[in-house]
N, C-alpha and C positions, 0 to 999 in steps of 0.2 A: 222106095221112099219118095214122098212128091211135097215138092216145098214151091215156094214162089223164086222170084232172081233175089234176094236179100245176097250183101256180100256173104254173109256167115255161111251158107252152101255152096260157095262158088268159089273157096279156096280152094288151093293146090294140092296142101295136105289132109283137107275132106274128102275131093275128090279121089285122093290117091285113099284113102281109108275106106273110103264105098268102094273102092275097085279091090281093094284086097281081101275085104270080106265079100265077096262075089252082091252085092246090094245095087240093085238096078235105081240110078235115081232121075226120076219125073219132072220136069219144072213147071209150073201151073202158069196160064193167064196171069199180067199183070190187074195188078185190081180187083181179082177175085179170089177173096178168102174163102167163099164157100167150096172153092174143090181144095182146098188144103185145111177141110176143118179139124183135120184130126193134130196138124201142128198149130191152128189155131187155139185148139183149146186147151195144149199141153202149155204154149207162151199164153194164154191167161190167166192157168193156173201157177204157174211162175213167177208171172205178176201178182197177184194176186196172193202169195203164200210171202214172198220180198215186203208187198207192202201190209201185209200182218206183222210178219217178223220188226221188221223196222219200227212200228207203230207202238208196237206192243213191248220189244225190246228198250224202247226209247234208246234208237241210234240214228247218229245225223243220218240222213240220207248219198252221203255221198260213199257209204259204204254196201249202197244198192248191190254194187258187183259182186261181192263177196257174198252177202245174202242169197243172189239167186245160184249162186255155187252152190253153197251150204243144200239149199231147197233141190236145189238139181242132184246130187248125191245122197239125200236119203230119199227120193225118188227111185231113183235108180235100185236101189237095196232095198226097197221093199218087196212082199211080194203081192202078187195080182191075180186075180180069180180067171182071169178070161189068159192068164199062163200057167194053170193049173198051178197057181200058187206058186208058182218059181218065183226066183227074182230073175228080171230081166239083165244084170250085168252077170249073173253066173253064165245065163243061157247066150247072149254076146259075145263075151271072155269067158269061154268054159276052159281053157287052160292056164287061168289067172285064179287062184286061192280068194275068195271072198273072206276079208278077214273084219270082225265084227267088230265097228267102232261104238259103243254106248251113245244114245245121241243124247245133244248136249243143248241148251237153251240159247238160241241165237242172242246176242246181247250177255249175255250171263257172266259173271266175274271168276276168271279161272288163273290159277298159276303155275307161270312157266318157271321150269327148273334153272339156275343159273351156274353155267358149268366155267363161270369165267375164274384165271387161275390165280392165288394169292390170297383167296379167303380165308381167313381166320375160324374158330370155331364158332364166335357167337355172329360172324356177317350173317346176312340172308342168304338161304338158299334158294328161292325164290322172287320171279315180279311179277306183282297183282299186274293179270292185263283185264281185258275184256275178250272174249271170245267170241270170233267173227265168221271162222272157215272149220269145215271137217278134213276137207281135206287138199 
């Protein structure tokens, strides 16, 4: 993997995750993205799906982080032509169960179950939220 000095590669617990999945990692020239296009254009597309989502969901922006979670995980689960169609988290965590979440509409109105105790028969079971993360 070759990425630039950004802090996000250069933690403790990165570093220790490329070492234990045997992943040899590169770090590029300051200042040039062109030798690290290929994580270039995966953080454009990132961006770039966050500020769809956001735009489109009509959600404030300070829930940016969550959105590119969302966006980064059904990335991950889909699958890709040039991995004969795998998904790429089954083939990284092949001893991890891929378990199928239904995706869901960034921004979209969902409700969570309420398992608080002392409810009556007609309380709500339920609070309308908004849905923000998959996972």
């Amino acid at each position: 993997m070759r990425s630039d000095k950004g802090r996000e590669y250069l933690s403790h617990s990165f570093k220790f995750f490329l070492a234990f999945h045997g992943i040899l990692h590169q770090i590029s020239c300051a200042y040039t993205p062109q030798q690290n296009e290929v994580v270039e254009r995966k953080n454009k597309h990132l961006v770039e799906t966050t500020r769809t989502n956001l735009i489109h969901g009509d959600v404030p922006q300070r829930f940016w982080g969550d959105d590119v979670l969302s966006a980064c995980y059904l990335i991950n689960h889909m699958p890709f032509s040039v991995l004969d169609d795998k998904i790429s988290h089954s083939i990284l965590f092949s001893h991890d169960p891929l378990h199928f979440l239904p995706p869901k509409v960034f921004g979209s109105t969902c409700f969570v179950h309420n398992f608080s105790h002392g409810l009556d028969k007609l309380s709500p079971k339920s609070h309308k939220c908004v849905f923000f993360r998959i996972h």
